[in-house]
LUMVOZA-920190 format. One line per field, with one value per residue (C-alpha): residue in one letter; x, y, z. Coordinates in steps of 0.2 Angstrom, whole numbers. Example, Ala and Ser with C-alpha at 12.3 -4.5 7.8 and 13.67 -1.06 7.14 Angstrom:
vokol (a  s)
xx (62  68)
yy (-22  -5)
zz (39  36)
***
This chain:
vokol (x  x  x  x  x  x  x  x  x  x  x  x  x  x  x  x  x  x  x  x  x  x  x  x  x  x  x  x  x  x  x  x  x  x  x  x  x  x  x  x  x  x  x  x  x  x  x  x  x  x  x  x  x  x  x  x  x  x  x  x  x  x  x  x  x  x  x  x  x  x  x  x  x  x  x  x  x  x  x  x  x  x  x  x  x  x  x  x  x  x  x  x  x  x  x  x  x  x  x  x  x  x  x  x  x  x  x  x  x  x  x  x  x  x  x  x  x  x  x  x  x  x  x  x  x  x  x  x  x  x  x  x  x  x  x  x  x  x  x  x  x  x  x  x  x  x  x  x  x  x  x  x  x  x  x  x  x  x  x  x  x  x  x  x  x  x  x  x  x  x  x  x  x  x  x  x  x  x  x  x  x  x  x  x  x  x  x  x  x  x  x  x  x  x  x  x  x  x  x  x  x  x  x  x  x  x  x  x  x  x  x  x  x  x  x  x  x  x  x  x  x  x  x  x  x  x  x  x  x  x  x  x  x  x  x  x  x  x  x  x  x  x  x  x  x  x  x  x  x  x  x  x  x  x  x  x  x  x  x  x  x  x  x  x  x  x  x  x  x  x  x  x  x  x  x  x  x  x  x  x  x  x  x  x  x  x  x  x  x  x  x  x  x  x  x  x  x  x  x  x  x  x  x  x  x  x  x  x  x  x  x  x  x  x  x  x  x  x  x  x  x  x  x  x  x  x  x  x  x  x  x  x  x  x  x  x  x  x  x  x  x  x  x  x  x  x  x  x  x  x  x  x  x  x  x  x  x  x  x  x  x  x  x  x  x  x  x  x  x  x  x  x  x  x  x  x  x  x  x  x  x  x  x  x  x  x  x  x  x  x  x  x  x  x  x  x  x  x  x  x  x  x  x  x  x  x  x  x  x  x  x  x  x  x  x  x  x  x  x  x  x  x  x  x  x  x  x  x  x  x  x  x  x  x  x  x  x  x  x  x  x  x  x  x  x  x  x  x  x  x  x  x  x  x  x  x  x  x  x  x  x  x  x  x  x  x  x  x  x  x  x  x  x  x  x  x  x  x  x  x  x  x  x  x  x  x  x  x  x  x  x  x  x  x  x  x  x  x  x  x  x  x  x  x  x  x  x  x  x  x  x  x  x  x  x  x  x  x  x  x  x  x  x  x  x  x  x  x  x  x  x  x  x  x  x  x  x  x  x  x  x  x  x  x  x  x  x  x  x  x  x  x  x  x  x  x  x  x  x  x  x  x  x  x  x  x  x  x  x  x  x  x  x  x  x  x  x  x  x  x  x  x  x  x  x  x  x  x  x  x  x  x  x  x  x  x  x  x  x  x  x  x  x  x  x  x  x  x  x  x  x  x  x  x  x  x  x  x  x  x  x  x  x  x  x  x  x  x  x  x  x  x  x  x  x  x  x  x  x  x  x  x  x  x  x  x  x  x  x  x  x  x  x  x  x  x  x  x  x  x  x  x  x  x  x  x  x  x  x  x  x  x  x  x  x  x  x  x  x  x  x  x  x  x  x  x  x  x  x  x  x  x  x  x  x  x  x  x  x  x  x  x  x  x  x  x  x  x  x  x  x  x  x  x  x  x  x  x  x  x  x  x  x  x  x  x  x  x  x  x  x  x  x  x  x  x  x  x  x  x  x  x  x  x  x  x  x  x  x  x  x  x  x  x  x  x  x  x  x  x  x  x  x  x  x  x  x  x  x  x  x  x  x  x  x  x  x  x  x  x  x  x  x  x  x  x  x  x  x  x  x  x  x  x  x  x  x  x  x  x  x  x  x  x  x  x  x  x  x  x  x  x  x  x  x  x  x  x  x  x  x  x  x  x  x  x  x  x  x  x  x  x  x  x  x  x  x  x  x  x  x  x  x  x  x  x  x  x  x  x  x  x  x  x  x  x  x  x  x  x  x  x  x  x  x  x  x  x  x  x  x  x  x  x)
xx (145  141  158  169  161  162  181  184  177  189  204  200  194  209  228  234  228  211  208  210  195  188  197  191  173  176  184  165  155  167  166  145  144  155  143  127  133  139  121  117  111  94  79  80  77  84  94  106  113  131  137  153  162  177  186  200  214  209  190  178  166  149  138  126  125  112  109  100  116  135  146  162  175  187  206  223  237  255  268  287  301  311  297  287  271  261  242  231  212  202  185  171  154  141  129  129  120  133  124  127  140  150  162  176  187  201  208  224  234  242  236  216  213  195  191  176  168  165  182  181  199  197  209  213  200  191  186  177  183  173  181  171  184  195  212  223  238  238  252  263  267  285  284  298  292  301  284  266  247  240  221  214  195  187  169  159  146  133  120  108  93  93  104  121  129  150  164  177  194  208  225  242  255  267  286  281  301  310  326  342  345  327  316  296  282  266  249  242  228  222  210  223  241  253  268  282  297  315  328  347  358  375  386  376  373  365  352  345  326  320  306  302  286  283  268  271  251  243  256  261  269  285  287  299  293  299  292  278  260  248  256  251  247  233  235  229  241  257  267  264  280  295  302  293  293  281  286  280  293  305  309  325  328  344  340  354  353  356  337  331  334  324  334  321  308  294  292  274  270  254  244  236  221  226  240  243  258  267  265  248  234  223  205  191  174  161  162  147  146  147  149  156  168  172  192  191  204  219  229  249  259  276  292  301  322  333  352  365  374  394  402  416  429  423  421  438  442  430  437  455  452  445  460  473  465  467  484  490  488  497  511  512  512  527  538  534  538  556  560  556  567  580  579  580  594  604  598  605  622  624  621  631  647  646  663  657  646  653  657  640  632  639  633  615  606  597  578  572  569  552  546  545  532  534  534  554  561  575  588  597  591  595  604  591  604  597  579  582  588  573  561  567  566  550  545  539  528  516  504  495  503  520  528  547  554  568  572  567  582  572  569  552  544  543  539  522  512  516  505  519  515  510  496  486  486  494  479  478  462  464  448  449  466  456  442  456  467  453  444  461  456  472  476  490  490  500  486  474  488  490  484  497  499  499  479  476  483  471  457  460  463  443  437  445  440  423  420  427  415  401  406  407  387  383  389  384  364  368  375  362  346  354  357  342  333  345  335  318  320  329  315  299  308  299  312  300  309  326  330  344  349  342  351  368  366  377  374  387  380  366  370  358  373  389  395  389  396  411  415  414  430  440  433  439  455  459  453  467  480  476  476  494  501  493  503  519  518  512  526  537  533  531  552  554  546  557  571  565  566  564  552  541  539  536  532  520  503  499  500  486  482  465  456  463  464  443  441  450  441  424  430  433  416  408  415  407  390  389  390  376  365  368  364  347  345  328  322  322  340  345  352  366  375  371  375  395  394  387  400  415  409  408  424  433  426  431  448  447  442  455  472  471  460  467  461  444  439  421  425  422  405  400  403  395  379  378  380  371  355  360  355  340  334  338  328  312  314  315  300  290  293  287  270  259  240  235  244  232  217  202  188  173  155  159  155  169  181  181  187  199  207  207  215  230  232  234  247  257  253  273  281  274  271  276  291  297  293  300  317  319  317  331  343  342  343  356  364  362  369  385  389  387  400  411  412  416  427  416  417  399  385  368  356  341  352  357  343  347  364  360  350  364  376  368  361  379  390  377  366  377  392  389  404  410  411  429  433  428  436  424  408  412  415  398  387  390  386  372  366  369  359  346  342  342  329  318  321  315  303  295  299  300  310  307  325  328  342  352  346  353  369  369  367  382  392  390  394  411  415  411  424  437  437  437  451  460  457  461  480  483  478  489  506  505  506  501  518  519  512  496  493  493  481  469  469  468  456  445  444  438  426  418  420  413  399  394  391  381  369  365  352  351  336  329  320  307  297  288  301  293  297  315  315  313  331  341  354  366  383  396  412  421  401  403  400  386  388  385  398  412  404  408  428  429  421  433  448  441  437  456  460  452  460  477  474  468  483  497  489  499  516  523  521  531  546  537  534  517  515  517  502  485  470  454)
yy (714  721  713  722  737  739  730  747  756  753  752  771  776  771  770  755  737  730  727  709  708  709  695  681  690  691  670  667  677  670  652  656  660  646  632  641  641  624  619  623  640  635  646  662  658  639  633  622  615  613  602  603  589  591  573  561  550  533  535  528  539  532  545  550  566  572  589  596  594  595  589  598  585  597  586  594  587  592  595  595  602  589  576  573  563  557  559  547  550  534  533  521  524  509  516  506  519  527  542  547  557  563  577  577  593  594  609  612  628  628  615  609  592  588  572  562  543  534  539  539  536  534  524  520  526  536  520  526  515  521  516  515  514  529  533  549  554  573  584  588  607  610  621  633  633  619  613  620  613  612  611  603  601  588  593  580  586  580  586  570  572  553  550  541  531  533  529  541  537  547  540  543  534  522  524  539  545  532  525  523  506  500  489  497  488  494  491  501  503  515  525  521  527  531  541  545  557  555  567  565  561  571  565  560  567  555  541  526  522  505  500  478  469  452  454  458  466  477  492  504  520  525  545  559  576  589  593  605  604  598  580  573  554  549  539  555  568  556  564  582  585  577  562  545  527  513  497  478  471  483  502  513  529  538  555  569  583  598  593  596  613  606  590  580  575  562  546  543  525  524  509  513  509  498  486  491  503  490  478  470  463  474  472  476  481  488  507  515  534  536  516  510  496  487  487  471  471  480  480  476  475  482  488  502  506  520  515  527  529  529  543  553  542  528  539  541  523  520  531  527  508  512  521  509  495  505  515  497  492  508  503  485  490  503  489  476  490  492  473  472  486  481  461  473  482  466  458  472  471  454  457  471  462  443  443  441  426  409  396  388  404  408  392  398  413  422  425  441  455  456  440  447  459  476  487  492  497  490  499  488  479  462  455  443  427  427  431  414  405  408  407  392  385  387  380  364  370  384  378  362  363  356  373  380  396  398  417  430  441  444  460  469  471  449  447  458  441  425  419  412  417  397  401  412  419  437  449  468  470  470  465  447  445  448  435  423  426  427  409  399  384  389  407  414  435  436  433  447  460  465  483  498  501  519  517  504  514  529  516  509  526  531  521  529  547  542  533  549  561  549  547  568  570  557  561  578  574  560  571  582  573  563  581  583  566  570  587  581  567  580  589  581  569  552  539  529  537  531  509  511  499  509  498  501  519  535  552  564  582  581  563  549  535  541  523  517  531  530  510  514  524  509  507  523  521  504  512  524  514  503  518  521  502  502  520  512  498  511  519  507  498  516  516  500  505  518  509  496  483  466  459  475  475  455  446  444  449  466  478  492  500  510  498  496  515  513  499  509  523  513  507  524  531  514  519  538  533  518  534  543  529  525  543  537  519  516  508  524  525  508  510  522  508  496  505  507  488  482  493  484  468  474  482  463  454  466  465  449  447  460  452  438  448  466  469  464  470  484  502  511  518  501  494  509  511  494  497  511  500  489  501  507  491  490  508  498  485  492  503  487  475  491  496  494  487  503  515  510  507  520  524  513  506  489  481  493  491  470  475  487  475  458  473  478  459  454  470  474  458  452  461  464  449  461  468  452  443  458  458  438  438  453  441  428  436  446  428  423  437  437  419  420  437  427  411  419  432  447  439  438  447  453  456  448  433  427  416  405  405  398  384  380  377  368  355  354  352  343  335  331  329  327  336  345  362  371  381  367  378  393  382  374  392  398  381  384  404  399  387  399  413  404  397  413  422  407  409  427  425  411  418  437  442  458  465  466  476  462  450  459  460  443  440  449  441  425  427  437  421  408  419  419  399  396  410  401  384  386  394  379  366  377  373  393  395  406  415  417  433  430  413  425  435  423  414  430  434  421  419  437  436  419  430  447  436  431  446  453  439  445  457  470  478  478  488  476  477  489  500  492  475  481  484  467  463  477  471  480  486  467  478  492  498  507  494  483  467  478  489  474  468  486  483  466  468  484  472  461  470  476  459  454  469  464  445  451  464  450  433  433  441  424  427  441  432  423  424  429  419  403  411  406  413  405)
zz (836  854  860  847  849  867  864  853  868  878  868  866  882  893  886  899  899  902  922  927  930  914  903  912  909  894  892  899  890  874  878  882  863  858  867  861  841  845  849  834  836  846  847  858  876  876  889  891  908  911  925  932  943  954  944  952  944  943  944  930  928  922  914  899  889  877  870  884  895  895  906  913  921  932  937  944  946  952  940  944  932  936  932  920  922  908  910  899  895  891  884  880  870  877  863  847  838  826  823  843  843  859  857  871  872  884  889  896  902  885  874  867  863  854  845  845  850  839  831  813  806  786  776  758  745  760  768  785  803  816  834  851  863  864  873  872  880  887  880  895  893  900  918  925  943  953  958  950  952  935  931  915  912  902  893  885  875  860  848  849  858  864  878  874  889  890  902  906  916  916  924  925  913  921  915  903  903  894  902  893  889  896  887  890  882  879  868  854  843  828  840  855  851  865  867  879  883  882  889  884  897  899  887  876  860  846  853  842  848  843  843  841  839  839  827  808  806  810  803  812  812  823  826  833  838  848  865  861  860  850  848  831  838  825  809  796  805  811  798  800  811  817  808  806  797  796  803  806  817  818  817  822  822  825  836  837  850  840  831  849  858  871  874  875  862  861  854  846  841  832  824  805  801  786  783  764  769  777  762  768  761  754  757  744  750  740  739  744  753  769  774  789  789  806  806  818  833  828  845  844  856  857  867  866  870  865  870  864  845  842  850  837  841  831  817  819  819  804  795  799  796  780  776  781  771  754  759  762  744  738  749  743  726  731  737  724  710  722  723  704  699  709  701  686  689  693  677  666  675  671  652  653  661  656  659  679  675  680  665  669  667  653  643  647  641  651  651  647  660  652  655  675  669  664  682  679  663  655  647  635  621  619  606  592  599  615  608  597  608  620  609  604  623  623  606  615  623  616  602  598  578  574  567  571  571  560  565  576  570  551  546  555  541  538  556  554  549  554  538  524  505  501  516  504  488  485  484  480  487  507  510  502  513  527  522  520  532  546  540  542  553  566  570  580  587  572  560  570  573  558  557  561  580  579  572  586  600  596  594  611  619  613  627  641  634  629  648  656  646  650  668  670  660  671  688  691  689  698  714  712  713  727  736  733  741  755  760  756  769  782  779  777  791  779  783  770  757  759  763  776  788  802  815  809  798  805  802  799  796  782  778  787  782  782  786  769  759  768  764  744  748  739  724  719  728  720  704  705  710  693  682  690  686  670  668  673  663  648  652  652  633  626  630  625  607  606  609  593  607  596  611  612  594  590  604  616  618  607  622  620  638  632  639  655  657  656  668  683  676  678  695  700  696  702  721  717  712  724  736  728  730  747  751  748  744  733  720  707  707  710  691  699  707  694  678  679  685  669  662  669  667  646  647  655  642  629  636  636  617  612  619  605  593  594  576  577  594  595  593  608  599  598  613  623  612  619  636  633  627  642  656  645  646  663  668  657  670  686  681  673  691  704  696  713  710  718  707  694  702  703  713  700  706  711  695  685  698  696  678  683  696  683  672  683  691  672  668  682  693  698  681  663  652  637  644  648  631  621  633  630  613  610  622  612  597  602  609  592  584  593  591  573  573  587  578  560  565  560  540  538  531  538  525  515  510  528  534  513  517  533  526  514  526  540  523  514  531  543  534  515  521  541  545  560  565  558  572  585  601  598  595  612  619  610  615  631  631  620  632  648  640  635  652  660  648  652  668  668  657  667  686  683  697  705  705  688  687  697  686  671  681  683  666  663  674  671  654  661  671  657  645  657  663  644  641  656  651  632  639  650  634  624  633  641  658  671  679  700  700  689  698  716  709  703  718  732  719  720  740  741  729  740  756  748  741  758  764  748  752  769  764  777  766  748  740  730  747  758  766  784  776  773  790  794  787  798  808  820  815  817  811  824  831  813  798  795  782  766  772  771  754  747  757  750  731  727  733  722  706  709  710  693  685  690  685  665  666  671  665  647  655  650  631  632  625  611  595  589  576  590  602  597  595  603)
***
């Protein structure tokens, strides 16, 4: 009270500023106060005495405090602005007594450091490690004088009465300015962290700081801050500033200079009191208030580098090479649509003007222009001769059933159905022609294209505008929330949140990987391009029909392109929220890139199904409300696999927390039994399901009566008449998937693997892959074959998908671990200083999912001269 009062005195007294004289009075009379309150106040008339020592570098002090004395440690030092030199503070308690408390506060010119020995760090749960040997870096506060003598004082203080024993050394920090392209290595420890300055060199604008151990425990924390004072080095206030990360073995950070007006910042490595972060064993001790536990010897040693990032000119070149690679599919795809018109062109002057042809010539008629594909148009229509006589050709060799042609010239209404009238009986009822005509023991297209065109097209075309309306609801939440990631890791700095590759991640304005958004670029590229063949060849049969082209209408494989137009579509959006993922890689929105993937795997297989059963074929509200259940089942999963022990568990007596743990262990220890055994039981079901609507061509019934029917007909053909199976093609295709599917959900019943959205993934694609060998086999045993283009594609095809497989594997980080254990994986760019190994495993994949489109849109181009009533159905 006496102070303010006479600090209003004088503020009203005079006008101009107190005298000189009278602030560092009043810093003492201030700082008298402050030592007697923290004495705890003592009676009137106590004294304490206060000791100050002139200190030097390098000098252990030896000494004891109690509460009857304090001890004032008085250093200097010289401090150059072109030179900064690190000051470290070490101290040791000899006393074992934990309730001896020594308070050390350091006071700099601009900074206070205070802590106390023993340390008590506290760590999961509030568990208390207490830590006799202390060591602290001093906070270097920058200078504008070429050359100033600073003076920093060290007091050591206590309220115990008995006399605690300590050891006090302060030094100064060898190599406390890193080095470009210099290793430094160096110890830590919870109660010992260190940190040390960088300073960008001219010319350089973004840095990378790597920081390698050879021990995975105990964890540790890597952090950036600017140059200012206090220096949050301690386990509970690491992450206060600056930007940070856990790490075992490895950590990287990638520095810019605009984040540091300064140009400098400091590099703070610090050792946690617990290894649970980094994916650690977590200890149990029984939880009793205020109990020490002795943390054991947590020292690591580790090395520090920072070497320079990519300047802009490999951004430039990244960005160009990525380019090139997709434009050059755009141009190949130019010049094979030129060659092809031009062998058009030439075609139709020949049927124009036979009179040109040579008598050999003559003699033979010539092949279709269709049978080249579709990416030219053809302007005549050619005469039903020729179509006899090539349909004829080729009678030997499609079908494995002894039946002739004996007129492709008939009227179109006869040619609708290759079914003759003695096949079946005449019914009004359409539904009893369908039961008939579907349960024949040999189908051709014919048989399953029966419904009108028009009706079919418009079915077809509901799966491109239902995939663009899902891709548009889906997309924009998408975009935002990864936005919004984006910011909260630029700026809560937690590089915890987001699983780059550290070593091989480039920033480019808010974005901490521009590399791996950048490398999705073809998938939507490639997409494109396949939505403009797809158009072109759309284009190109809708003339045809016009024209009442006899091969269009008849022949061939029933061309509907809705499909197609929703696989590029999917490609497409695959590229856009493979981007949003790789904003911020984790494993809550994993589903982003995983979901348009199970999406083009349904759509291939649908496609797939459709070319020889356009009739029958899912709606597009089936087939997505089946997707659709796909990815929920996917979200159940990913949620089920990463429920952490920890997550769960609460603060109990010892006896209730042995319950709570056996609890959790049992629930979310490596999965959920009950997720599990719910989702096998629905594949196999569904397996089952499937097979049965596959094998019969959707002419069954699901209702009470199924499981007697069932039983009647595995007694009356298996058992009472022993014979085998009708359709003796789709029950080897079905076996096989049976078998397939079954040994996957054993597999994850039984191993429960972490990632299960890739295992879903896989699930898919292996039934994708065991469609398309049987499609491929079934053509070749049918006398078809595979034309020069299809036969390019498949091959091209196949090596990328080996080559992009490769690099998939790699595993530069994952997610089912600790984002420290991630770490472990990261790997330096191998591809222009700019890609790392998932960057070419986007490249690759988007070439070959392009690929595999172009192989199911040209692998039946040699039907497209034959009758439909001579191409089978299996």
């Amino acid at each position: 009270m006496l102070l303010r009062n006479y600090w209003k005195s004088r503020h009203k007294n005079g006008r101009g500023p107190a005298p000189c004289w009278i602030r560092p009075g009043l810093a003492a009379v201030l700082w008298f106060c402050v030592t007697q309150l923290g004495s705890g106040g003592g009676a009137v008339g106590e004294t304490k005495s206060v000791v100050q020592k002139d200190a030097e570098f390098d000098v252990t002090y030896n000494d004891t405090v109690t509460s009857e004395n304090q001890t004032i440690y008085a250093f200097n030092h010289t401090v150059s602005r072109n030179k900064t030199e690190g000051v470290r503070l070490s101290v040791d308690v000899l006393s074992q007594d934990l309730d001896s408390t020594i308070l050390f506060v350091v006071r700099q010119k601009q900074a206070v450091l205070s802590f106390q020995v023993p340390l008590i760090l506290r760590g999961l749960y509030q568990r208390k490690y207490p830590y006799n040997h202390v060591g602290r870096t001093l906070c270097q506060p920058p200078t504008r004088a070429a050359s100033e003598t600073q003076y920093f004082f060290v007091d050591v203080s206590t309220l115990s009465s008995q006399g605690t024993n300590y050891q006090l050394r302060v030094s100064r920090v060898e190599s406390f300015t890193l080095q470009t392209d210099k290793k430094f290595s160096f110890t830590a420890s919870p109660s010992q962290p260190q940190y040390f300055k960088y300073v960008f060199p001219d010319g350089v604008d973004t840095v990378i700081v790597k920081v390698n151990s050879d021990m995975t425990f105990p964890c540790s924390v890597m952090s950036i801050q600017d140059i200012q004072c206090p220096v949050y080095d301690l386990d509970n206030n690491v992450a206060f500033i600056g930007m940070y990360q856990t790490m075992t073995k490895k950590g990287a950070i990638t520095v810019q200079r605009k984040d540091f007006p300064s140009n400098s910042f400091y590099v703070v490595v610090v050792v946690k009191t617990e290894d649970e972060a980094c994916g650690g064993p977590l200890r149990f001790y029984p939880l009793r208030p205020d109990e020490l536990i002795d943390a054991g010897n947590r020292s690591k040693v580790l090395d520090v580098v920072v070497t320079p990032a990519i300047n802009s000119k490999v951004y430039v070149m990244g960005m160009l090479f990525c380019l090139g690679i997709f434009f050059s599919f755009y141009l190949l795809t130019f010049l094979m649509a030129c060659v092809e018109n031009k062998r058009m062109n030439k075609k139709r002057e020949l049927f124009q003007n036979p009179s040109d042809m040579s008598p050999a010539e003559t003699g033979k008629t010539p092949a279709s222009p269709y049978e080249y594909g579709s990416f030219a148009d053809n302007g005549s229509t050619l005469s039903s001769e020729a179509i006899t006589d090539s349909a004829t050709s080729t009678d030997n060799n499609y079908g494995y059933m002894e039946r002739s042609l004996d007129s492709v010239g008939r009227s179109r209404q006869e040619s609708l159905s290759s079914v003759e009238e003695d096949d079946y009986d005449t019914l009004d009822d359409i539904n009893s022609d369908k039961n008939i005509v579907r349960t024949k023991k040999f189908l051709c297209v014919a048989d399953l294209a029966r419904k009108d065109k028009r009706v079919l097209s418009k079915k077809y075309q509901i799966y491109f505008w239902n995939i663009a309306t899902i891709a548009v609801f889906y997309a924009l939440p998408v975009i935002q929330l990864v936005i919004t990631y984006q910011t909260v890791v630029n700026v809560t700095g937690n590089q915890d949140i987001c699983y780059y590759n550290f070593l091989c991640a480039h920033p480019l304005g808010a974005l901490s990987a521009f590399n791996n958004i950048l490398s999705n670029l073809g998938y939507v590229m490639l997409g494109l391009l396949f939505l403009l063949i797809v158009l072109k060849r759309d284009i190109v049969h809708n003339r045809a029909l016009v024209r009442n082209d006899l091969n269009a209408l008849e022949c061939g494989i029933p061309k509907h392109f809705g499909l197609f137009y929703a696989m590029g579509t999917a490609l497409m959006m695959e590229g856009l929220l493979s981007a949003c993922y790789h904003v911020c890689p984790n494993y809550t929105n994993f589903q982003f890139d995983t979901s348009f993937m199970y999406m083009i795997a349904g759509l291939c297989m649908l496609k797939l199904y459709q070319k020889r059963h356009p009739d029958i074929n899912a709606s597009a509200y089936t087939a997505y409300a089946c997707l659709a259940a796909v990815i929920f089942f996917s979200v159940l999963g990913v949620v089920s696999s990463h429920h952490k022990l920890d997550k769960a568990l609460v603060i109990f007596s010892a006896q209730d927390k042995l319950l709570v743990v056996l609890f959790c262990l049992q629930v979310f220890g490596k999965g959920n039994t009950v997720f599990w055994i719910i989702f096998s039981v629905i594949h196999i079901l569904a397996t089952l399901l499937l097979s049965t609507q596959l094998y019969y061509m959707g002419r069954w019934r699901l209702d009470s009566g199924v499981l007697r029917r069932m039983v009647y007909i595995i007694y009356t053909d298996s058992i009472r008449q022993c014979s085998g199976p009708m359709y003796i093609d789709r029950m080897v295709l079905l076996v096989m998937g049976n078998i397939v599917n079954w040994s996957l959900a054993a597999y994850g019943l039984i191993e429960r693997p972490n990632d299960f959205a890739s295992y879903l993934l896989a699930i898919a694609i292996c039934n994708l892959l065991l469609y398309f060998a049987f499609y491929i086999i079934m053509k070749l045993r049918s006398g078809e074959r595979i034309q020069c283009l299809a036969l390019v594609c498949i091959l091209f095809t196949a090596v990328i998908w080996g080559f992009a497989l490769y690099f998939f594997f790699q595993g530069l980080s994952t997610w089912q671990k600790t984002p420290a254990e991630s770490r472990e994986h990261n790997r330096d760019c191998i591809l222009l200083s700019f890609f790392d190994d998932h960057d070419i495993w986007h490249f690759l994949s988007s070439i070959a999912m392009f690929g595999s489109f172009l192989v199911l849109l040209t692998m039946d181009d040699d039907l497209d001269t034959v009758q439909r009533d001579k191409i089978y159905v299996f």
